[in-house]
N, C-alpha and C positions, 0 to 999 in steps of 0.2 A: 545208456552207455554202460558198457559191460570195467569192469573195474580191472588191476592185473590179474592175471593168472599165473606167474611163475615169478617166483624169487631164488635167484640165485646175489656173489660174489665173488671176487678174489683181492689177493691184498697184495701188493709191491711196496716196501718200504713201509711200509706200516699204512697205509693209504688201501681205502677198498676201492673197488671200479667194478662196472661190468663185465661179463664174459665177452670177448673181442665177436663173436660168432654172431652174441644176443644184442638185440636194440637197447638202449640206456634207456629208452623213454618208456615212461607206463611202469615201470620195476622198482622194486619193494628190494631195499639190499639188506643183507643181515649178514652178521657174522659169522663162520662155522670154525668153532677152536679146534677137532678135529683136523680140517683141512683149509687149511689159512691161507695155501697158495692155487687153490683150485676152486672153481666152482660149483657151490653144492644148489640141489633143488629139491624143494620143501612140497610134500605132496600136497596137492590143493584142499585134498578132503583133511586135513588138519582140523583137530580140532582149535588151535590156535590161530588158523583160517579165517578172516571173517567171510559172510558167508555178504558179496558186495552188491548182490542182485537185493537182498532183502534190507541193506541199509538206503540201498537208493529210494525204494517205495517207502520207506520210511519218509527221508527226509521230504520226498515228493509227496506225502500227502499231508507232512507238517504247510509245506508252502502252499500245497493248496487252500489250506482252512486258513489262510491268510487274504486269500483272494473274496473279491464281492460274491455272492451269493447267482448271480448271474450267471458269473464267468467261472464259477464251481459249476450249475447246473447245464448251461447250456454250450458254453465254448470249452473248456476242459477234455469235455468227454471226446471232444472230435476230430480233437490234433492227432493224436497218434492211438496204438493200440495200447502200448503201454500205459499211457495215461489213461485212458478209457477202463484199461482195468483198477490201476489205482486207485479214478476216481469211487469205482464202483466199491473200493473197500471199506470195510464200517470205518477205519481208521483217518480215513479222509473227513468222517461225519462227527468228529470227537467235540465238536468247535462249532458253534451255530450262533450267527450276532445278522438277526432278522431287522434292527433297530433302522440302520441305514435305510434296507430296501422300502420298509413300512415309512419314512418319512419320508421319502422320493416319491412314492405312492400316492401318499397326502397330496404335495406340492404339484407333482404333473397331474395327475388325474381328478385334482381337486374335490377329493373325499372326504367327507365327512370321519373325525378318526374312528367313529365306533361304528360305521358301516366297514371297517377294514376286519373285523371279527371274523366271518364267514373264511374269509382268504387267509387271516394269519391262522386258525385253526387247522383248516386244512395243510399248510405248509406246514403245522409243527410236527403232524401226524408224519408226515411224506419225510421228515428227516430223520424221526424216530425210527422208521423204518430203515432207510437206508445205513442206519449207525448200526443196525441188529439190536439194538439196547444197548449200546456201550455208551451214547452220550452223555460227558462229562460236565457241558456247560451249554448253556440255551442264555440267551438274552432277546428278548422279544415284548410287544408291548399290543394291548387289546385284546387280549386273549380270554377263554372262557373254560367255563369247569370242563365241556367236553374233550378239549385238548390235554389240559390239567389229569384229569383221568386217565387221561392215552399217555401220556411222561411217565406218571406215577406208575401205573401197571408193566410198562415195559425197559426203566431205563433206570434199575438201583442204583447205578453209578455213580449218577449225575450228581456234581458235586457244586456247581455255580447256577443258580436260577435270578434270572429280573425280569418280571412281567409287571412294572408299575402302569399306571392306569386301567386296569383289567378290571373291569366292574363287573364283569360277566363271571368273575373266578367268587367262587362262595364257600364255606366253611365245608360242603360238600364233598368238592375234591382237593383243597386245604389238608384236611384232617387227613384225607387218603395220602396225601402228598409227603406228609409230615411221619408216616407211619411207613412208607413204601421205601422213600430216599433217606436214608439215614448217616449218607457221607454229606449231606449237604453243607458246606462252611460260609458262603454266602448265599445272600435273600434279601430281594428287592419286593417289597409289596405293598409300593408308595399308592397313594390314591386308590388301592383297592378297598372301596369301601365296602362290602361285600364281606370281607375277610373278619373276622371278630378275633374278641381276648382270647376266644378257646381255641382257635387254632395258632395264633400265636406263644400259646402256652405251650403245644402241641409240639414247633416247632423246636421250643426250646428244648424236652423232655425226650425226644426220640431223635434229635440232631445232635448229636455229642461234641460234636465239629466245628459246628455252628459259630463262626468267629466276626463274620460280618452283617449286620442287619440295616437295610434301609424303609423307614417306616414312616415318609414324610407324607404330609395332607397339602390340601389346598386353605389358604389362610382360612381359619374359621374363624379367627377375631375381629374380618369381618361381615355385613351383613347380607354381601352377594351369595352366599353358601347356599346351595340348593334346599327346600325348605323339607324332604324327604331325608334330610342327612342330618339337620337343625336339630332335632329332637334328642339324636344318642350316637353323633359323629364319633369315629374311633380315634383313637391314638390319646394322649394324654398324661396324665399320673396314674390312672388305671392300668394300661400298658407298661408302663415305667417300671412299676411294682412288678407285676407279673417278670418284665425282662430280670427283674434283679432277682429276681428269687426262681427261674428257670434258666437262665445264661448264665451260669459262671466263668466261659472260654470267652465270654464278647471281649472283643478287641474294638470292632467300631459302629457305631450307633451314629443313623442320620432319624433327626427326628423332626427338621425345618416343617413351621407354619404348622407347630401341632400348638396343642394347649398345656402341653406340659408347664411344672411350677415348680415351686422352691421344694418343692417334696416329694416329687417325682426326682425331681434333679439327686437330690441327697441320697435318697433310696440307690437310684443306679448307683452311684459309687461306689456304696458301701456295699451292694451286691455283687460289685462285678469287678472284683480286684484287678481284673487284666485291662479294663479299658486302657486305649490310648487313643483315640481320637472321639470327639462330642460334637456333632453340628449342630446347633439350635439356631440356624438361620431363621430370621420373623417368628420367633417364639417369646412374644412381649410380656407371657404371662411368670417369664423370670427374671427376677431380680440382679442387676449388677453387683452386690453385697453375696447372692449365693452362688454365683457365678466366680466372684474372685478368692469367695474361700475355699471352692472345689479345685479352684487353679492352684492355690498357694499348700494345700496342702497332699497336693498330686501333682508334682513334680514334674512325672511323667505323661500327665494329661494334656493334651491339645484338645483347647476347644474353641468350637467356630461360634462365636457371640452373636444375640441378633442385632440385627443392622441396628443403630437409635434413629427414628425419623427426627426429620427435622424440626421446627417449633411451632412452624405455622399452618405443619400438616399434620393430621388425624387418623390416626390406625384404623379409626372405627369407620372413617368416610368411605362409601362405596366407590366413589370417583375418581379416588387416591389408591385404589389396588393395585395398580401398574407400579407403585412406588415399592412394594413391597414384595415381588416378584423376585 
């Protein structure tokens, strides 16, 4: 839809109206002190013109990166031409949230989540592309270094990344990731076991930005934990340390069903003066005592305590994991 093209008014009584000749509808009226009882017309190449074809693609490929990934990829393009060129703009490609279609995936096609790696790989590449490298935010889950590589090489931009469960992502293209995207301010890279303190440190050091981290495991306290993970599971007071003394911008930290303690706990505070929000959801191995003096003497700290089990259930019983979920 093409926007106005001419602006004109005139005034009777102090009152503006259209020119009797021109339609009222679709018109832009303005004042001309000049000629107050005539109407004036404002060349359209103005620079004070907006220019209404390029705000419309605009606003047409914010709504689009609102729509399912589907209905971006395969109904969008075929309504009209306009949109078919829109869609085709990087600008449409700014916004990518894979999360939906990958658990629809699961649920109808009843996959296995880590046979979905080959297919979300490929589709991060296929968006990458299409963005030209302006991708600003990816949210996707099972993912591998090979795609990690293909983001990091082509998309400095990208400023919001969450690939939690991605076991197939490794210090590999971590480190590349951490050194390529340097506006990044959130990071999800929950359950990536894979991932170590060194790129974590990485992330800290070359993301200046860097305001949101989500870095939660699967309960290791207790004994269902894969026994390939048992020996030197990530996340903890190790981590803790590290974020306080490479994150000074953190604002919020999810750290649920880690093994962080009363000294990981104190460390972050005191490292990271901007915190405001702390999830330690199923983090048993903190104290309610250091938990309420980090509250009482940070003010402006919110933090998500972990659940207390009940009395007559057991953190450490395998059977009881659903309790703590």
């Amino acid at each position: 839809m093409d926007g106005p093209s001419n602006f004109g008014t005139y005034t009777t009584g102090g009152r503006e109206h259209p020119p009797k000749d021109k339609p009222g509808k679709g018109w832009v009226w303005i004042r001309d002190p000049g000629r107050s009882s005539s109407a004036s017309q404002v060349d359209p190449g103005d620079e004070a013109n907006p220019d209404w074809g390029k705000i419309l693609n605009e606003v047409l490929a914010d709504v689009f990166q609102r729509l399912p990934l589907s209905d971006r990829s395969q109904v969008v393009p075929l309504v009209c031409k306009s949109w078919n060129s829109v869609s085709c703009d990087p600008t449409s490609w700014w916004y990518i949230d894979m999360v939906p279609w990958i658990q629809q995936q699961i649920d109808t096609e009843c996959k296995w989540e880590y046979d979905m790696q080959p297919y979300v790989d490929y589709l991060v590449k296929r968006f990458v592309d299409r963005s030209q490298g302006q991708l600003r935010e990816l949210h996707t889950m099972y993912v591998s270094d090979d795609a990690i590589d293909y983001l990091a090489e082509r998309c400095p931009m990208l400023e919001v990344l969450t690939m939690p469960s991605s076991l197939g992502v490794t210090d590999k293209s971590a480190l590349k990731l951490a050194r390529l995207a340097p506006r990044l301010r959130h990071l999800d890279v929950s359950d990536c076991y894979n991932i170590s303190k060194e790129a974590i440190s990485a992330f800290g050091d070359n993301c200046p930005s860097l305001e949101w981290l989500s870095r939660s495991m699967v309960n290791q306290n207790v004994a269902n934990v894969p026994y390939e993970l048992g020996s030197s599971p990530p996340g903890g007071d190790e981590e803790a340390i590290i974020m306080s003394e490479h994150y000074p911008k953190l604002k919020r930290l999810e750290m649920k069903k880690t093994k962080i303690s009363d000294k990981g706990l104190r460390r972050l505070v005191t490292g990271c003066p901007n915190l405001q929000h702390l999830d330690f959801s199923c983090c048993y191995q903190l104290t309610l005592k250091a938990l309420d003096d980090v509250s009482k003497n940070c003010s402006k700290l919110e933090i998500t305590k972990p659940i207390t089990p009940r009395m007559h259930v057991s953190p450490t019983d395998p059977q009881c994991t659903m309790l703590f979920e």
